[in-house]
N, C-alpha and C positions, 0 to 999 in steps of 0.2 A: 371532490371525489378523488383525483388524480393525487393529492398531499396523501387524503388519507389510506390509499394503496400505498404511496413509499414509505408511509408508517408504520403499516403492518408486514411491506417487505422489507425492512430494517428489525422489526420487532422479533420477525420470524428467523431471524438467522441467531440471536441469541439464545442463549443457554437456561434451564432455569437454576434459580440460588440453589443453594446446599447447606449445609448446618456445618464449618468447619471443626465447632468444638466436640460434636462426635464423630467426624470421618479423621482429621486429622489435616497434616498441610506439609505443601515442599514448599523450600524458603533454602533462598539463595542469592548467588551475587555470581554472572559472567564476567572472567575478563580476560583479555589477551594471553594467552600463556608466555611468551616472551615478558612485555615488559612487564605485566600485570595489572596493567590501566580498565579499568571497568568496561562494557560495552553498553551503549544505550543501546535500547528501541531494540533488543535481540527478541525473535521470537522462542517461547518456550509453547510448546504440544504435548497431550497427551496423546499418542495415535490412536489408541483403543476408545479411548474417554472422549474422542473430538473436544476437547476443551483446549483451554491454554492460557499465556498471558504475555504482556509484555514487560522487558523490565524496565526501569526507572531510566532518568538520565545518570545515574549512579551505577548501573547495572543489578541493582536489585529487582528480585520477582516474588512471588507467591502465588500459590495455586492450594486448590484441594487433591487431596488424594483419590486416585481412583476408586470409584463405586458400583463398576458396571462390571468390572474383571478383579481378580486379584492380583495379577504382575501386568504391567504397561508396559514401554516404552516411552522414553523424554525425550523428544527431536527438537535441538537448539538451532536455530537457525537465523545467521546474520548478514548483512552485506561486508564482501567482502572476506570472508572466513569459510573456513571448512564447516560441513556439515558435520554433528557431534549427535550421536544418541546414545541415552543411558537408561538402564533397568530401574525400572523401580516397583516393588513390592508391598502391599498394605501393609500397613503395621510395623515398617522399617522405619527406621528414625529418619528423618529424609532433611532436617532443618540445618541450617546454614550451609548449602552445598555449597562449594567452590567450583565453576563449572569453566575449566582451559578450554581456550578455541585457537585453534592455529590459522595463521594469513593464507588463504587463496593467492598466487601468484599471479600477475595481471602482467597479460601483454597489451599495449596501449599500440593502435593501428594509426599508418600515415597515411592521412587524408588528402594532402597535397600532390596536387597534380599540377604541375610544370606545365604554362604557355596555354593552360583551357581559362576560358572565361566561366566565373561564378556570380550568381545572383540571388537574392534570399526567395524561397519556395515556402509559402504556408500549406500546413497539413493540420486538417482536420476542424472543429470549428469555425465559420466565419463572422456569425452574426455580431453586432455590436452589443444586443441588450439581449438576454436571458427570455427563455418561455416561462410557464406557472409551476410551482413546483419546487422542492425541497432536496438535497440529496446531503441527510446525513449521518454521521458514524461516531463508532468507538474507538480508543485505542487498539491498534491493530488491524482495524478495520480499513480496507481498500477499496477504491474506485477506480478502474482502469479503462480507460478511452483508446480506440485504435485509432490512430491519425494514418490513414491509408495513402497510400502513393498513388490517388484515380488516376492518374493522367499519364502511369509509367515515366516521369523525365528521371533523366540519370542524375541521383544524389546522393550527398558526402557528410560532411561534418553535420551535429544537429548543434543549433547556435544557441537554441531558446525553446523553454514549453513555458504555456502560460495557463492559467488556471479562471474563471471566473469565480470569484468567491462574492457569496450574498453578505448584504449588509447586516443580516437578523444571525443569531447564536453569536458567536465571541470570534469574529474576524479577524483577530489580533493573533489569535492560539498557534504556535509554533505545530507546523507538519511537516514530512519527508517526500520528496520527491522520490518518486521510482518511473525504470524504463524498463520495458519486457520488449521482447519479442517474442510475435505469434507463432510460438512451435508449440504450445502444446494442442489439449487434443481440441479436438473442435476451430483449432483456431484460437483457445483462448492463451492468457498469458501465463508466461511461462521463466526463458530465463531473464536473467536480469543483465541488463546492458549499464548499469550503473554499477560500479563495487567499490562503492564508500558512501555514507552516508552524508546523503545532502538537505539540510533540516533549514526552514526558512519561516518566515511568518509575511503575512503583509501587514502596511501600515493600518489599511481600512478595508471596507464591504466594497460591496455596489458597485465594483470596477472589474477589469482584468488585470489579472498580477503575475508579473514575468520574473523568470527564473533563468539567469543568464545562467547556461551551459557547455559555454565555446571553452573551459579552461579543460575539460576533462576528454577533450578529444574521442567523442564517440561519434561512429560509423553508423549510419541511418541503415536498416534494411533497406533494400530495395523495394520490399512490398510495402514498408512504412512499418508503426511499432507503433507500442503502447503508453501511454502519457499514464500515469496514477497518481493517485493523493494516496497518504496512507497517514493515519491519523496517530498521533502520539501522545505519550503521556511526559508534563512537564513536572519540571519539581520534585518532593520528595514522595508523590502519590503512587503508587499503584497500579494495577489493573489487570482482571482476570476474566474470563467471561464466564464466571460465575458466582461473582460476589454482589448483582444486584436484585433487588426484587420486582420494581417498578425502573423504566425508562426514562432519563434524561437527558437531554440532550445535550452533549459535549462538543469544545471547539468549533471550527469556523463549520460552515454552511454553503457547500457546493450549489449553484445553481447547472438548470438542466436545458438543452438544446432542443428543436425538434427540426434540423432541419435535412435529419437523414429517413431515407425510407427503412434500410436496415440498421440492426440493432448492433452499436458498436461497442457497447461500455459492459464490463463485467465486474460483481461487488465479490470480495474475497472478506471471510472473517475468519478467524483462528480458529484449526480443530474443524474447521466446514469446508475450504479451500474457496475455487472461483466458482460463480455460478452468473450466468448470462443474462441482462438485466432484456425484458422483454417487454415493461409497459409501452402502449402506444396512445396517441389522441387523433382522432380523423387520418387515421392513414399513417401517420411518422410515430419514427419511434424516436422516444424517452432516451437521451443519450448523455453524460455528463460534458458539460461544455469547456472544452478543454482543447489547446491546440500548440502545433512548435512549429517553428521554422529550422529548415535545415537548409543548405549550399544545395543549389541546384547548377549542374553543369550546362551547358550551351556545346 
């Protein structure tokens, strides 16, 4: 019962298909406005159309044109880089855009404190084997875990997030690690404490898979932050969320925790934003099993 609810809450966040050969299509390629190097994994929005897609590891994308409004808005959006939005209008030629984005400037925080004793602090996850249960996605598609600070200790650098990935769908499929912190509303996630993209795969299933992140020197909130998966498209493919008719399942296969009373994980799709994952079994709730270590001080 519990699989076949994440099915239908995975199934209900997508879009349905469209007939591109009579609405029409935008088709394009992001990249750096400096050097002009492509950008993978950018997101592209309709805001009117809640649609969207990602592009390639090449920087290419494709979408439908809107059909809900006649003029949109196209909100580009990367790690690392400025926010970019462009008009777009039915019936305007819209194919092979060239879309510049300019670098976000990044202050990198010093974490080192002189003469304190440090010691590694897990947040979030502990259990060693997975509950029943499924948690999977599309290109573009997130799952964000709050690894919370219970215990208030004073902490600094985050060393590692580690992820459970299931042995079943394709365990190998290359994904992006993302970090939020809980400012927006509700609590959920929000900005990004990562700004470059960090794209990793594991060798197998059935295990926990850790993602050393001591080189990028980030600063733990104090109340803790949000571990995600965000799921990607590899190679020359694709991906919109509205070029399919029927569900398949793509890339690896999160498995789920239940060892929190409240509900900590929020799934984000393109064009829909965050929404607050709420299933529960006897009492606990349905939580993506997922956890970091950061430097706790003494």
């Amino acid at each position: 019962m519990l699989k076949r609810l994440l099915f239908l809450l995975f199934v209900g966040a997508l879009l349905p298909a469209r007939s591109w050969a009579q609405e029409g299509r935008i088709t394009g390629r992001v990249v750096d406005d400096k050097s002009q190097d492509p950008i993978p994994f950018a997101s592209i929005n309709l805001r009117e159309e809640q649609t969207g897609a990602l592009t390639n590891e090449y920087g290419y994308f494709q979408l439908a044109m809107p059909t809900k409004v006649t003029a949109d808005s196209i909100i580009v959006l990367s790690l690392g880089y400025k926010r970019k939005a462009l008009f777009v209008r039915r019936g305007t030629n819209m194919e092979e855009v060239i879309i510049q984005l300019e670098r976000q400037p990044v202050a990198l925080a010093d974490v080192n404190i002189a003469g304190t004793k440090i010691k590694p602090l897990l947040l979030g996850a502990r259990a060693s084997s997975p509950g029943a249960g499924m948690i999977q996605g599309m290109p573009g598609s997130q799952y964000a875990f709050l690894c919370k600070n219970d215990k208030g200790k004073k902490i600094g650098a985050i060393r590692s997030v580690s992820f459970y990935i299931g042995e079943n769908g394709f365990p190998r499929e290359p994904f992006r690690v993302r970090l939020y912190k809980a400012d927006g509303n509700y609590n959920a996630p929000n900005t990004d404490m990562l700004t470059e993209s960090v794209v990793v795969s594991a060798a197998r299933g059935g295990e926990w898979f850790t993602v050393d992140l001591s080189p990028y020197n980030l600063v733990a909130p104090e109340e803790g932050f949000y571990v995600a998966m965000e799921w990607i498209v590899s190679g020359d493919k694709f991906y919109t969320t509205n070029f399919m008719d029927n569900y398949t399942p793509y890339g690896q296969i999160l498995r789920p925790t239940f060892e929190f009373k409240d509900s900590r994980t929020w799934s984000y799709a393109i064009g829909r934003g965050w929404n607050l994952v709420t299933l529960a079994n006897n009492g606990s709730r349905f939580n993506a099993m997922m956890r970091a270590e950061v430097d706790a001080y003494k």
